[in-house]
BAGU-280173 format. One record per residue (C-alpha): x, y, z; residue number from 1. Coordinates in Angstrom, 1 decimal, always signed. Example, Ala and Ser with C-alpha at 12.3 -4.5 7.8 and 13.67 -1.06 7.14 Angstrom:
2
+--------+--------+--------+-----+
|     xx |     yy |     zz |   i |
+--------+--------+--------+-----+
|  +12.3 |   -4.5 |   +7.8 |   1 |
|  +13.7 |   -1.1 |   +7.1 |   2 |
+--------+--------+--------+-----+
// end
This chain:
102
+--------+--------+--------+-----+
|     xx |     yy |     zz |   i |
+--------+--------+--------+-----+
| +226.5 | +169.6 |  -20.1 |   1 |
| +228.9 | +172.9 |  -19.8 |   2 |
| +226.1 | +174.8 |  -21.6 |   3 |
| +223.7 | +173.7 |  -18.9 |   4 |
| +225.9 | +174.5 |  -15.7 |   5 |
| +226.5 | +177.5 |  -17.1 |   6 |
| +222.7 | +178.2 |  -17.4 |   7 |
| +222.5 | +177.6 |  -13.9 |   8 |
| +225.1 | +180.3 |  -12.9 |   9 |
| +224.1 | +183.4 |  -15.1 |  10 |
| +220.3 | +182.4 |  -15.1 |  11 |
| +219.8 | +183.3 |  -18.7 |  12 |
| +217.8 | +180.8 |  -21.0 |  13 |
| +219.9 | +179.5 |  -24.3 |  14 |
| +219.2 | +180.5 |  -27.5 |  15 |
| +215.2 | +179.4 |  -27.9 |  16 |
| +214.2 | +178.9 |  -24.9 |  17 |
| +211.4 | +180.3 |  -22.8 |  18 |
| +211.2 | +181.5 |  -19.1 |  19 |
| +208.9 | +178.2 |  -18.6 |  20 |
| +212.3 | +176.6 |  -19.9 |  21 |
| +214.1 | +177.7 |  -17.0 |  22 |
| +211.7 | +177.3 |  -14.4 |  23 |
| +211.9 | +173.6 |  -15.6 |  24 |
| +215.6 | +173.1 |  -15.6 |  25 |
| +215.5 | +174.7 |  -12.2 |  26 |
| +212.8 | +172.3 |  -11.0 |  27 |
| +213.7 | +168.9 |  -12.7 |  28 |
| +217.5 | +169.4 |  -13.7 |  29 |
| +217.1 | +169.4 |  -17.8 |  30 |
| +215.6 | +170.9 |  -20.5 |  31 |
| +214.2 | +169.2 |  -23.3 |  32 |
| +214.3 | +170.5 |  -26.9 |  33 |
| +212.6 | +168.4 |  -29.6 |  34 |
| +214.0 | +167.4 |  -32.8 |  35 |
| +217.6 | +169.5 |  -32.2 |  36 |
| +219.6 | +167.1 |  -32.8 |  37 |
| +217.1 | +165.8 |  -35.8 |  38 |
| +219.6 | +166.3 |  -38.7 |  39 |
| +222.7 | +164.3 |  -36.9 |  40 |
| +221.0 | +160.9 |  -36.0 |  41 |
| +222.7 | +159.5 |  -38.7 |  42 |
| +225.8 | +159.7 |  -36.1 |  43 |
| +224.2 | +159.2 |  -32.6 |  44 |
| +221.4 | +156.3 |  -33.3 |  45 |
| +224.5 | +153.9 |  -34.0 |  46 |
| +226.1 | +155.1 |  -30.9 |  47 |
| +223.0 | +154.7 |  -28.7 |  48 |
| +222.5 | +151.3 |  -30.2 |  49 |
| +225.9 | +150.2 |  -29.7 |  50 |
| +225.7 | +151.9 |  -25.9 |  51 |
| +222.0 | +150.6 |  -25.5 |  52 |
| +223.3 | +146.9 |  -26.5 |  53 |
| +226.1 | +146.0 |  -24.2 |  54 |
| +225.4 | +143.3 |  -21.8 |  55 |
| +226.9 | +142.1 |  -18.7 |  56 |
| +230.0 | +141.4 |  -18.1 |  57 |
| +231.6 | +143.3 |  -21.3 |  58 |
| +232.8 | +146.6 |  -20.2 |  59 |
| +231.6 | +146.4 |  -16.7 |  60 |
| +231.8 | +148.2 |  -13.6 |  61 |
| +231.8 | +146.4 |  -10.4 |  62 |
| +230.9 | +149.8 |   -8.2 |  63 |
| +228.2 | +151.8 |   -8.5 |  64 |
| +230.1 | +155.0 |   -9.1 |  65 |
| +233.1 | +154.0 |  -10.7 |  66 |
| +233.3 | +155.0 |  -14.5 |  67 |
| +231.2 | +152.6 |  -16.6 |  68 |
| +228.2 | +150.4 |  -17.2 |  69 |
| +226.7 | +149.4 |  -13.6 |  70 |
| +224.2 | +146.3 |  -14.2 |  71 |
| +222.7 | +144.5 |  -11.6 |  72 |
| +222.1 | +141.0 |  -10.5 |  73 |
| +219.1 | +140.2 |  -13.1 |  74 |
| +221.7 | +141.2 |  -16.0 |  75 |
| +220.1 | +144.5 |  -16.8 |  76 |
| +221.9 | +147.6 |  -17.5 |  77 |
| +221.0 | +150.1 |  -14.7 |  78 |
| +223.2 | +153.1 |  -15.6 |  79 |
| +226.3 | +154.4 |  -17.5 |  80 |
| +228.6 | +156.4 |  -15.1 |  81 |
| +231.0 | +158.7 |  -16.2 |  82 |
| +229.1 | +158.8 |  -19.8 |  83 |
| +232.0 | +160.8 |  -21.3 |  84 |
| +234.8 | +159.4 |  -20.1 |  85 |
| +233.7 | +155.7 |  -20.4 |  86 |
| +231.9 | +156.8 |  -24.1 |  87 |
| +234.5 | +159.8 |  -25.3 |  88 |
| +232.3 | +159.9 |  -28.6 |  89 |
| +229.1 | +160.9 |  -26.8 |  90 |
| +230.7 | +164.0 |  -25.4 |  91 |
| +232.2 | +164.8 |  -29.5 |  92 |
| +228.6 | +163.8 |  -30.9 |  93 |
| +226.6 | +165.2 |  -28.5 |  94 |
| +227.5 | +167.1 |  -25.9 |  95 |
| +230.0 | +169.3 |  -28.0 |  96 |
| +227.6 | +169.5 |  -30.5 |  97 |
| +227.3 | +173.3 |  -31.6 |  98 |
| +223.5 | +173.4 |  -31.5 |  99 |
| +224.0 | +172.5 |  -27.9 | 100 |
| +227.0 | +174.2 |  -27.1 | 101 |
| +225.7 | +177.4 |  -28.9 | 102 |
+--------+--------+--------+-----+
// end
């Protein structure tokens, strides 16, 4: 996330990307880069699962934009808020991943 903000202020691509890489973060808000984090699923599937499977009720928000899962009437998870704060090993496994951060 940092890495990305930070994109946005010097306008220079990260290592590997393309000009067509930031004409789309500028357009659609991300950047996609296949297979990077490939070699750690081992540590981030579990934790998607685990994130993917909660259901209603258990660790629930009751406001839209407080920190945590947001479901709505039918039961169904509609977002996480807050991701890394209400998930603290998304922002270790992930985000402050150095293939990302680098």
């Amino acid at each position: 996330s940092y890495s990305f903000c930070t994109l946005l202020k010097t306008q220079q691509p990260p290592m590997g990307a393309t000009t067509v890489d930031t004409a789309q973060l500028k357009e659609q808000g991300y950047l996609v880069f296949p297979g990077l984090l490939k070699d750690d699923l081992d540590e981030i599937l579990p934790l998607a699962k685990r994130m993917a499977g909660k259901e209603a009720g258990e660790e629930e928000t009751t406001h839209w934009n407080s920190i945590g899962y947001v479901f709505g009437e039918d039961g169904r998870m509609h977002k996480l808020q807050g991701c890394c704060v209400a998930e603290p090993e998304v922002l270790e496994k992930v985000f402050k991943n150095e293939k990302i951060v680098e």
